[in-house]
C-alpha positions in Angstrom: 97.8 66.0 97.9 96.1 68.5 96.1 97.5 71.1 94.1 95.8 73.5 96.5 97.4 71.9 99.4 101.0 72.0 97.7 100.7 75.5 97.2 100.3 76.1 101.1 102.8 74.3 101.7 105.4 75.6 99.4 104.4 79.1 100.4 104.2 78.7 104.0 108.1 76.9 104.0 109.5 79.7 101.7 112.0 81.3 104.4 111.4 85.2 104.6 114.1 87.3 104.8 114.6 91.0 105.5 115.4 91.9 101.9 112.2 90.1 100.8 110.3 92.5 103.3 112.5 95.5 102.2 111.5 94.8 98.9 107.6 94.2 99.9 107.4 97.8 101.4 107.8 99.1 97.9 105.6 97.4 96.2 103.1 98.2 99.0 103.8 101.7 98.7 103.4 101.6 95.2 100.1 100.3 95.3 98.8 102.1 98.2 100.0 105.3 96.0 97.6 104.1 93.0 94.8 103.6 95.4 94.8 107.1 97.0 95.6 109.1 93.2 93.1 106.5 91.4 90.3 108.0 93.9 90.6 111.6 91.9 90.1 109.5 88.2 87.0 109.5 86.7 86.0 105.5 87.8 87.8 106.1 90.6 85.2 109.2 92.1 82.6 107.1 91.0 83.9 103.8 93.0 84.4 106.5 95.8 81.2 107.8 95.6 79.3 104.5 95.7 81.0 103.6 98.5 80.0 106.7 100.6 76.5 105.9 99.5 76.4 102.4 100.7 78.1 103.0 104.0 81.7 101.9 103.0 83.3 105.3 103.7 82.6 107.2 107.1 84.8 110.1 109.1 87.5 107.9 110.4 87.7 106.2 106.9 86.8 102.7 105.3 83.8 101.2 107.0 82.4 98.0 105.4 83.5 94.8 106.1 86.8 93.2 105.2 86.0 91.9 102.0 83.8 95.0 101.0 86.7 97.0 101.8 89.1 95.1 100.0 86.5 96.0 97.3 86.7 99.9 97.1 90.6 99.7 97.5 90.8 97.2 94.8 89.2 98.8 92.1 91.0 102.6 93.6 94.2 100.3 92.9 93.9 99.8 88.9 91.9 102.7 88.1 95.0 104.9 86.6 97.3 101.9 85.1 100.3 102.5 86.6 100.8 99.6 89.4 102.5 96.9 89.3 102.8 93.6 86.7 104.5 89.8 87.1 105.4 89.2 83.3 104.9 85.5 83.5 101.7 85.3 85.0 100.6 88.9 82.7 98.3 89.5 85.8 98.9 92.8 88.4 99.5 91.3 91.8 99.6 94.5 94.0 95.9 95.9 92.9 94.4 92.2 94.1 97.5 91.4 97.0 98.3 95.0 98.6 94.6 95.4 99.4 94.4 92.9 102.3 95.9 93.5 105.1 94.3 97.5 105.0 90.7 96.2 104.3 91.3 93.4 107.5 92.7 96.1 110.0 89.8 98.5 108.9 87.2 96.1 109.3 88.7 95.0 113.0 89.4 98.3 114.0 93.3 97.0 114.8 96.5 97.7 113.7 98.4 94.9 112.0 102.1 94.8 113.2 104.5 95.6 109.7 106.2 92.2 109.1 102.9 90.1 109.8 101.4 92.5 107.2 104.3 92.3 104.2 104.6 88.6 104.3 100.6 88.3 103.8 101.6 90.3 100.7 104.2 88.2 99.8 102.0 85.2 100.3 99.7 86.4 98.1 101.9 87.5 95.2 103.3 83.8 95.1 99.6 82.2 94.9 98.9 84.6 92.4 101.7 84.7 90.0 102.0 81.0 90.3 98.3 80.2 89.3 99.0 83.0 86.5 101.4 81.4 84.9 99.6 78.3 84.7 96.8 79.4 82.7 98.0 79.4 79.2 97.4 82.1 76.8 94.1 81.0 75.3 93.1 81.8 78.9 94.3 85.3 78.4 93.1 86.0 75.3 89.2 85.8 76.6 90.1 86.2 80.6 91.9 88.6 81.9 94.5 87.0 84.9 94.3 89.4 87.6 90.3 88.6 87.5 90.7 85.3 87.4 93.7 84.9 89.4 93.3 87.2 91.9 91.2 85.6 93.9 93.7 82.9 95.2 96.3 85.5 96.0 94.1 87.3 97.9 92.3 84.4 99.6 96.3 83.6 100.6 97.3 86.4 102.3 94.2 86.6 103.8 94.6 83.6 105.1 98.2 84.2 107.0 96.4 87.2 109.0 93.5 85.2 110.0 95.7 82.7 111.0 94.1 79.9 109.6 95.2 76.0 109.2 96.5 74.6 105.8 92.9 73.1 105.8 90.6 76.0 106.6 93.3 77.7 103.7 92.3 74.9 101.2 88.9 76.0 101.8 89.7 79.6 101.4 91.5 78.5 98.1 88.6 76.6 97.3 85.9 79.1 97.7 87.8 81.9 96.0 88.7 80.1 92.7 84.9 79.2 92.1 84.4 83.1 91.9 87.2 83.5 89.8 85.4 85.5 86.5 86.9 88.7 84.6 86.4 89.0 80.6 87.9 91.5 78.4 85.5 92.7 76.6 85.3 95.6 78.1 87.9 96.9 75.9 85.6 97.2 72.9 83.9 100.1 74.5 86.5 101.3 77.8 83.7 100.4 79.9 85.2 100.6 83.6 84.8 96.5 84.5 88.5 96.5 84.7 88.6 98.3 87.7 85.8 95.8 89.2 88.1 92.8 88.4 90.8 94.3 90.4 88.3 95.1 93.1 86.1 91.7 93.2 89.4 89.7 92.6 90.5 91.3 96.0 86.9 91.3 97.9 86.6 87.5 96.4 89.7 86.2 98.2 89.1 88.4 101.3 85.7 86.9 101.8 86.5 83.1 101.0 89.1 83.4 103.9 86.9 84.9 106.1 84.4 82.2 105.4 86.7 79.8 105.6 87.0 81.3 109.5 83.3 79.5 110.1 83.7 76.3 108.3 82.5 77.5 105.3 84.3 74.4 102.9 85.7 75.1 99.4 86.7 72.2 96.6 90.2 70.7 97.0 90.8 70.3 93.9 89.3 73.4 92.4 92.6 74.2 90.2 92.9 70.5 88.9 89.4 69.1 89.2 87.1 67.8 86.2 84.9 70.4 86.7 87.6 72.7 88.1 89.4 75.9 87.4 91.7 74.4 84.6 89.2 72.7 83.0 86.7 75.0 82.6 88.8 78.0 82.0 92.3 77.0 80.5 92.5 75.1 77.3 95.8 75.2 76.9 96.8 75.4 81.3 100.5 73.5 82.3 99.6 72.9 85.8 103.1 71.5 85.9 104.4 75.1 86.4 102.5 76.0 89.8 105.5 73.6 92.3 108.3 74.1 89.8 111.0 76.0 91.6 110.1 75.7 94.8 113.6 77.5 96.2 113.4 80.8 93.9 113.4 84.1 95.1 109.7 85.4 96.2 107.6 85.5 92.7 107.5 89.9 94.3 111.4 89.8 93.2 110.1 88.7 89.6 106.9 91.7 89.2 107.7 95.1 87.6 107.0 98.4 88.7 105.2 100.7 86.0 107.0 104.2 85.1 104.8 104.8 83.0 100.5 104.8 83.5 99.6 102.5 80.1 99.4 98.8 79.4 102.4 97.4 80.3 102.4 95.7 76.7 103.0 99.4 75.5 106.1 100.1 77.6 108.8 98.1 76.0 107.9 100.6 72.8 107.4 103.6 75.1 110.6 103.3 76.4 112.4 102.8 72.4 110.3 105.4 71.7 111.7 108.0 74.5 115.4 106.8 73.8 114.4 107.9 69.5 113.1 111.3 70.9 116.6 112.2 72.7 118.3 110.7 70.2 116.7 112.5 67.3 117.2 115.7 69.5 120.9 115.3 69.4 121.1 114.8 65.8 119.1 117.7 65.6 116.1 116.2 63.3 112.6 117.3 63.5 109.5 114.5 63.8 108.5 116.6 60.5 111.2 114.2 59.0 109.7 110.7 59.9 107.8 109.3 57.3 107.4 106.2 58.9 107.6 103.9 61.8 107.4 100.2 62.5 106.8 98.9 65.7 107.2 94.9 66.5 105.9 93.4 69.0 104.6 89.7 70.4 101.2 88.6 69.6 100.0 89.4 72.9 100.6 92.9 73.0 98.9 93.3 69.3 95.7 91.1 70.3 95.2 94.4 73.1 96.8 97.1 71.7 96.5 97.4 68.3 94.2 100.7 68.4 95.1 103.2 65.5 92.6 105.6 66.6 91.6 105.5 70.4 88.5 107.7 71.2 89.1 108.3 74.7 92.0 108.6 77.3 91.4 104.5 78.7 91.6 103.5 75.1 94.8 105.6 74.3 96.3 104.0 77.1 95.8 100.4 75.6 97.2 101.7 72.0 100.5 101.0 70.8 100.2 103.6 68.2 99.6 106.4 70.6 101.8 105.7 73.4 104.5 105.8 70.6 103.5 108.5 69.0 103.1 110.1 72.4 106.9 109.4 73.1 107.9 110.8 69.9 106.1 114.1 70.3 106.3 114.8 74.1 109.4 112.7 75.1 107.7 112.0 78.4 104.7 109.9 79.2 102.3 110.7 82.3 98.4 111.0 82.9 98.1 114.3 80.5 99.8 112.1 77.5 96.6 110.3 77.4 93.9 112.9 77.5 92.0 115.0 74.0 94.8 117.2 73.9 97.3 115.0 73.8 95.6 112.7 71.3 94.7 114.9 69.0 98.3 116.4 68.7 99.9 113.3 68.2 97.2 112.0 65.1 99.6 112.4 62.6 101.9 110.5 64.0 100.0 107.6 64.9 98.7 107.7 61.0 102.7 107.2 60.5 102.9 103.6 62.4 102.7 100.5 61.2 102.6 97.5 63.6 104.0 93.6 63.0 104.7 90.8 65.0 108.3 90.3 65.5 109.0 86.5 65.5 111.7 86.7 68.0 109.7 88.5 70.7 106.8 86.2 70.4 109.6 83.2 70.9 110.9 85.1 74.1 106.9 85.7 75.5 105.8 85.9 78.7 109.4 85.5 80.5 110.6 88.6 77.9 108.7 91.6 77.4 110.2 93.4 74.2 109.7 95.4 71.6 111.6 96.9 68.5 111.0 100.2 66.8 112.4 101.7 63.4 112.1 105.3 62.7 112.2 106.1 58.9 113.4 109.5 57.5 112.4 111.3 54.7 116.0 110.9 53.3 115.9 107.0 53.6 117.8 106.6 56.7 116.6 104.3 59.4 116.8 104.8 63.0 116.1 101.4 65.1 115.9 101.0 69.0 115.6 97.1 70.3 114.2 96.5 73.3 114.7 92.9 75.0 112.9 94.0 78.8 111.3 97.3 79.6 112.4 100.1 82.4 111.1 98.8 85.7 111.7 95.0 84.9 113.6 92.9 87.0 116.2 93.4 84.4 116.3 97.3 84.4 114.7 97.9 87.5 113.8 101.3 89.1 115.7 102.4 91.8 114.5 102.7 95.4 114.3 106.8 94.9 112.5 106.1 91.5 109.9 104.1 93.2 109.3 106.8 96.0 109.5 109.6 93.8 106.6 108.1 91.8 104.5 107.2 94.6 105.0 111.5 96.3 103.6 112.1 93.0 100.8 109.9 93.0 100.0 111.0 96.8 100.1 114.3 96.1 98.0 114.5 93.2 95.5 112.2 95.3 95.5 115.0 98.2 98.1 114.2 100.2 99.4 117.7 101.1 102.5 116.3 102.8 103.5 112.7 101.5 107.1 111.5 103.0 105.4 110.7 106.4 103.3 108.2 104.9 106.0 107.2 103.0 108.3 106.6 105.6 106.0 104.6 107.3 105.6 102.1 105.0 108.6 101.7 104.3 108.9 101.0 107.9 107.1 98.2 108.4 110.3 96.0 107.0 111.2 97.2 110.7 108.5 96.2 112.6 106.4 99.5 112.3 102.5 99.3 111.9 100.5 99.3 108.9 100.0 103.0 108.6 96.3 104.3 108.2 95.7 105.0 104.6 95.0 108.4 103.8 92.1 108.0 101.5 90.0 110.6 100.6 86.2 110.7 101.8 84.9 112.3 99.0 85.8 113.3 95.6 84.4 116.8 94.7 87.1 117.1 91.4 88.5 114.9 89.0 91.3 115.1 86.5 93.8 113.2 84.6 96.9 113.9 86.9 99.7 116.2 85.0 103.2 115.5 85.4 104.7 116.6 88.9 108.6 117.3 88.5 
């Protein structure tokens, strides 16, 4: 049996339950939220706009085909990093996964009954989060996982709502992991291509299980074949890891939810970072008193983040120095945190940190994201804050009116005058509700980084 065909068959005998599709709703909602607010970014108006232009987007809303659709609401879905993240995969299911079962219904003109539409998504998170954390991390240090990933987690909930056969699925699985591509070298300039990972990964899987629908074959063994995904892409891959635990919770259980709109390598010091600012407010000391700060961190997170001086908002929100120093100074992080303003008030702070890799982090990596930060004073005196997980971990979790709060605020700033319905909607289907339409916006006449929305 191929590794392919094992994963079908572990997915497919995993028993859904109703907290599994109570806790699917939210990460729906969460990225259906990033979709509609990542419309009024800057790549996000542009991904809009391109899609008007090529037929895509009409009056009664998406209009391409399934896999072009799952395109556009792809990219929309990572354009403002703040969605979701599995830790020990390091890839961002909901931006590939949540895509689906919208694109499908758009493209057939049909709604697609709540529950059939949540356990696509859970589906897909599983094949996606299991391939991730397969792939080593010399994979990630050239690849970037949701790209590459993606693919089979789409292709997998695809799949479920075409309805197809653990055969025609292989082929689906097939087909989408020969398109799996995504580099990061987009970082060296913030070039957009992220977004078009997120988008292609989603389009890629999409397509192969539509293709899959006509016969169209895929490889069998395109994970563990000479010439297959592993092997080409994974130096260091532990195939090993896709069956193990075939009886734990839904791999959705295991993803975080972002508070915050950075690289999730940031947030373990964003969060220290907030905790120093209250802290320092009690004891009634000014930054003007901080000589210097150390921030550790896994290797990971400084391969990506170390950025002393970012030059634009996307690059700020892959530095480790400025989200810091953004915590320190403001004492909350949103969109505005990120933008010329904000970067150029928190300079001297950033010229304050020092970064390191903390041993003990890096032995904890991927299954612990952590981070450690020490706040020296002028006087001498130290002020450290540990972090073992960050806020929105399964560890520390947000609550239920956390996540919906977050994703009113994302709605709104994308347009939505009136956001509980749509809320309440999706958070329906765990009742047998529809998939609601998705209110995305036609056009984009104005664009702006969104400000915080108490």
């Amino acid at each position: 049996m191929s590794l392919s065909h094992g994963l079908i068959r572990l997915v497919r005998s995993k028993p859904v339950e109703q907290s599994d599709l109570e806790r699917a709703t939210l990460y729906v909602l969460d990225a259906a939220a990033n979709m509609i607010a990542g419309a009024r970014s800057e790549p996000g108006s542009r991904f809009i706009d391109w899609a008007r232009q090529h037929g895509l987007l009409g009056p009664d809303g998406l209009a391409g085909d399934a896999g072009r659709n799952a395109f556009v609401l792809g990219a929309l879905a990572h354009c403002l990093e703040v969605d979701d993240l599995h830790r020990q995969s390091v890839t961002h299911p909901g931006c590939v996964v949540a895509p689906v079962p919208w694109a499908i219904a758009s493209s057939n003109h049909q709604p697609i009954e709540g529950r059939r539409a949540l356990t696509a998504v859970l589906h897909g998170f599983e094949a996606m989060t299991r391939i991730g954390r397969c792939v080593g991390s010399k994979h990630y240090k050239i690849w970037h996982n949701t790209a590459t990933c993606g693919p089979f987690g789409s292709a997998l909930a695809a799949a479920y709502l075409f309805e197809l056969d653990d055969k025609s699925t292989t082929d689906a699985l097939g087909n989408a992991g020969t398109q799996a591509a995504g580099l990061w070298e987009f970082l060296e300039t913030g070039a957009m291509s992220k977004h078009l990972h997120s988008g292609r990964a989603s389009e890629a899987g999409v397509t192969a299980a539509s293709l899959a629908c006509h016969g169209i074959t895929g490889a069998p063994l395109i994970l563990e074949g000479t010439r297959g995904f592993f092997a080409a892409m994974c130096p260091d891959a532990s195939p090993e890891l896709l069956m193990t635990n075939p009886d734990e919770p839904w791999q959705i259980h295991a993803t975080s939810l972002k508070p915050w709109p950075s690289c999730r390598h940031t947030h373990p010091a964003i969060d220290a970072g907030l905790e120093l600012h209250r802290l320092m407010g009690e004891m009634g000391v000014s930054n003007d008193a901080i000589s210097r700060i150390d921030v550790g961190a896994y290797q990971a997170a400084l391969d990506l983040c170390d950025r002393p001086n970012p030059d634009s908002a996307y690059a700020a929100k892959f530095s480790l120095q400025h989200c810091v120093a953004a915590a320190l100074v403001f004492g909350e992080i949103w969109f505005d945190a990120f933008d010329t303003p904000a970067r150029e008030q928190c300079a001297a702070m950033r010229a304050l940190i020092h970064l390191e890799r903390d041993d003990a982090l890096e032995a904890r990596y991927p299954q612990s994201w952590g981070g450690t930060l020490v706040v020296t004073l002028s006087d001498g005196e130290k002020i450290r804050m540990d972090r073992t997980d960050a806020k929105g971990d399964p560890e520390l979790p947000l609550a239920t009116e956390e996540i919906t709060a977050k994703a009113a605020k994302l709605l709104a700033w994308g347009g939505v005058h009136d956001p509980q319905p749509f809320i309440d909607a999706v958070l329906a289907m765990a009742e047998g509700g529809d998939l609601p339409a998705l209110p995305l916006p036609l056009s984009v006449s104005e664009t702006a980084s969104p400000k915080f929305i108490d």
